[in-house]
N, C-alpha and C positions, 0 to 999 in steps of 0.2 A: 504494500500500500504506500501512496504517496501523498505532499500536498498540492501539489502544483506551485510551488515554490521555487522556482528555479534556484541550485547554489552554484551554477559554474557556466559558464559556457566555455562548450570544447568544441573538438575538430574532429573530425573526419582523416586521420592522417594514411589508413590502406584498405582496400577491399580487395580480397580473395575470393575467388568462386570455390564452393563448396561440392563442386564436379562440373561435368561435361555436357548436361542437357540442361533444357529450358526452365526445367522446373527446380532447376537446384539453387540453392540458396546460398549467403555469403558471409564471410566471418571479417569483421568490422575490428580495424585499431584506432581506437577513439583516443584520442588529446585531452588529458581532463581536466587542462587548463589549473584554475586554483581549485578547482573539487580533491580534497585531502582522500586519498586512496588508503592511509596505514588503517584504517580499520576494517576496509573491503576486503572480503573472501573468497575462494574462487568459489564459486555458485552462489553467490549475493546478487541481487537484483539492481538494478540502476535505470534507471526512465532516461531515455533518449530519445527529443523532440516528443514527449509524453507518449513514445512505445517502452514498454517493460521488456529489458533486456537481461541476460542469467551472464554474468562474466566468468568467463570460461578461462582467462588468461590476464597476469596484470604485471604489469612494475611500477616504480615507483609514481612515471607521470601518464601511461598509457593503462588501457582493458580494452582487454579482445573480449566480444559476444560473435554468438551464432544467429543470424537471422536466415528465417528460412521464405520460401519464395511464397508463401501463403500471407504472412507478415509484410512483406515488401509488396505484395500487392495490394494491399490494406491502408497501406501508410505512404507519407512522402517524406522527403529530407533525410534516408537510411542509407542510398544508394550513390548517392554522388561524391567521391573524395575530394579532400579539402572544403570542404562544408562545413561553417558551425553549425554547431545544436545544444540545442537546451537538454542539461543533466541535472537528474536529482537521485540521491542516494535513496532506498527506502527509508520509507517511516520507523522509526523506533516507538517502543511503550511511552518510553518517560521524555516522548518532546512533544511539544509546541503546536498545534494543528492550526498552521499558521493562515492554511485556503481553506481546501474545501477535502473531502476522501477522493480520493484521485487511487483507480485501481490499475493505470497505467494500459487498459484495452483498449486501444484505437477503436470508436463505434463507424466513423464515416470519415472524410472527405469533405470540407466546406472550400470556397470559393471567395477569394478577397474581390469584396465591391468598389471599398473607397478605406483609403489609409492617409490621412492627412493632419496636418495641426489645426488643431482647435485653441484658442489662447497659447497655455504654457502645456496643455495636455494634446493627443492625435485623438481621432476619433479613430477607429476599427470597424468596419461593416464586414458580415461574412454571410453568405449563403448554402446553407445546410442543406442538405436533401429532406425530402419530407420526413422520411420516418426519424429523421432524428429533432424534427423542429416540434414533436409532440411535446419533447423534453425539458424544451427550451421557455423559461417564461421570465418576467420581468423582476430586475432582482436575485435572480436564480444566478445558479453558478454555472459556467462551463469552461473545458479545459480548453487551450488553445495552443500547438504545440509544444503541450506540458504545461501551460504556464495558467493557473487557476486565476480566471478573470470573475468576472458581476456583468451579468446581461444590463442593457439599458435602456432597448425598446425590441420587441419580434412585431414582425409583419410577416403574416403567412403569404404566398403569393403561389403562383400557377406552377413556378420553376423550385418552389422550396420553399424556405425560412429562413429570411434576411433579419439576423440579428448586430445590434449597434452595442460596442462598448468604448470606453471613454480607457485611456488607457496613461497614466502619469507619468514626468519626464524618466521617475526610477526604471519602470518596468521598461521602458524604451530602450536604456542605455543597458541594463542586466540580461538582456535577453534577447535571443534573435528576432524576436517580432518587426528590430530596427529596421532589419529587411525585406519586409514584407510588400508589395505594390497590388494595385488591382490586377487579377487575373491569378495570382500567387493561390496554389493550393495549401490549405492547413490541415494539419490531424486536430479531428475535434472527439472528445469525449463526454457525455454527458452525465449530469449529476447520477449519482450511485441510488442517492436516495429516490429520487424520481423514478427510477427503474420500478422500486421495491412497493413502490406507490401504486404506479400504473399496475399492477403483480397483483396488487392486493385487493383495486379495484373492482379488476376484473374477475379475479376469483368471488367476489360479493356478489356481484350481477349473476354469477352461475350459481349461486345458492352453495356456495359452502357454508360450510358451517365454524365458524370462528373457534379459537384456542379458549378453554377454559382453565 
C-alpha cells in the first residue's frame, strides 16, 4: 500500500527484454534519485509512476523490477529509458497517511486536456474513460501518476470524465507532472474506498443480506 506521496523522482537508467517474443516483458534499472534504498529488500515493493513494482535487484542508488507485458500495456511512463518517474516506497504501520490509500493498481489511462498556470498554482484537466469517471467525484481523491491529488470539478461527457485539479507550485516542482502537456497520457487510479462503496451498493440492490 501506498500514499500517493511522491519521495523521489528517479530515472529510467536500462531496459532489458525479458525474451524474444511480443509478449515478453522487461526488467527496469530505475535511478532513485534521493529515495534512501538502505532499508529496501529484494522483494519490497516500490510504486513507479503509481504502478506497484517487486524489486528484484538493488544497490546503493539503483533497483531492478520485472514488468511484464500485461503491466506495460496497462500503464504509461515504464517503457521509455531515460525517463523520470515518480517513486514511493510502501507504506509502513507506524507512518503518516499523508494522501489518500493508494494500492499502486493502474485502473485506466486518462488523457491531458489542458495543463497551465493558474495564479501561483496550474490547473490539470484529464479525461478518464467512462468506467473509471463513476469513481470520480468532487472533492474525492485520485491518483495521478502516483501522485494523490483532490478532484475539483467532473463533467461526464460522451468521450468520458473530464476531471479538473488545481495543483500547487510544491507538487509541480516534486514530481513529474512538470511534464505533462495536453495530449500526454496518465496512469490514473481510483479511490480504494469508492470501489468498496460501489461493492457494497450493489450487493444491497441484490438483496443481500448484511453482517450481523
Amino acid at each position: 500500500m501506498f500514499t500517493g506521496i511522491v519521495a523521489a523522482v528517479g530515472r529510467i537508467e536500462a531496459i532489458k527484454p525479458l525474451g524474444h517474443d511480443e509478449q515478453a516483458g522487461v526488467r527496469l534499472t530505475v535511478g532513485a534519485g534521493s529515495l534512501d534504498l538502505a532499508d529496501v529488500a529484494i522483494g519490497d515493493s516500490i510504486a513507479i509512476q503509481g504502478a506497484c513494482m517487486t524489486v528484484v535487484a538493488k544497490t546503493n542508488k539503483t533497483f531492478d523490477v520485472e514488468v511484464s507485458r500485461e503491466s506495460l500495456n496497462c500503464t504509461v511512463g515504464l517503457a521509455q529509458q531515460d525517463v523520470e518517474v515518480n517513486l514511493e516506497k510502501a507504506l509502513t504501520a507506524h507512518e503518516r497517511l499523508g494522501g489518500h490509500i493508494v494500492s499502486g493498481h493502474v485502473d485506466g489511462l486518462g488523457t491531458v486536456t489542458r495543463f497551465a498556470p493558474v495564479g501561483e498554482s496550474h490547473e490539470l484537466r484529464v479525461v478518464a474513460p467512462k468506467e473509471i469517471g463513476r469513481y470520480l467525484a468532487y472533492k474525492g481523491s485520485v491518483t495521478v501518476n502516483g501522485v494523490s491529488l483532490t478532484v475539483n470539478s467532473v463533467d461526464d461527457r460522451e468521450d468520458g470524465c473530464e476531471f479538473s485539479i488545481n495543483l500547487i507550485p510544491h507538487t509541480v516542482e516534486v514530481t513529474t507532472l512538470k511534464h505533462l502537456a495536453p495530449g500526454s497520457m496518465v496512469n490514473l487510479e481510483v479511490d480504494l474506498i469508492a470501489r468498496y462503496v460501489e461493492r457494497m451498493l450493489g450487493a444491497s440492490k441484490e438483496g443481500s443480506e448484511p453482517l450481523k
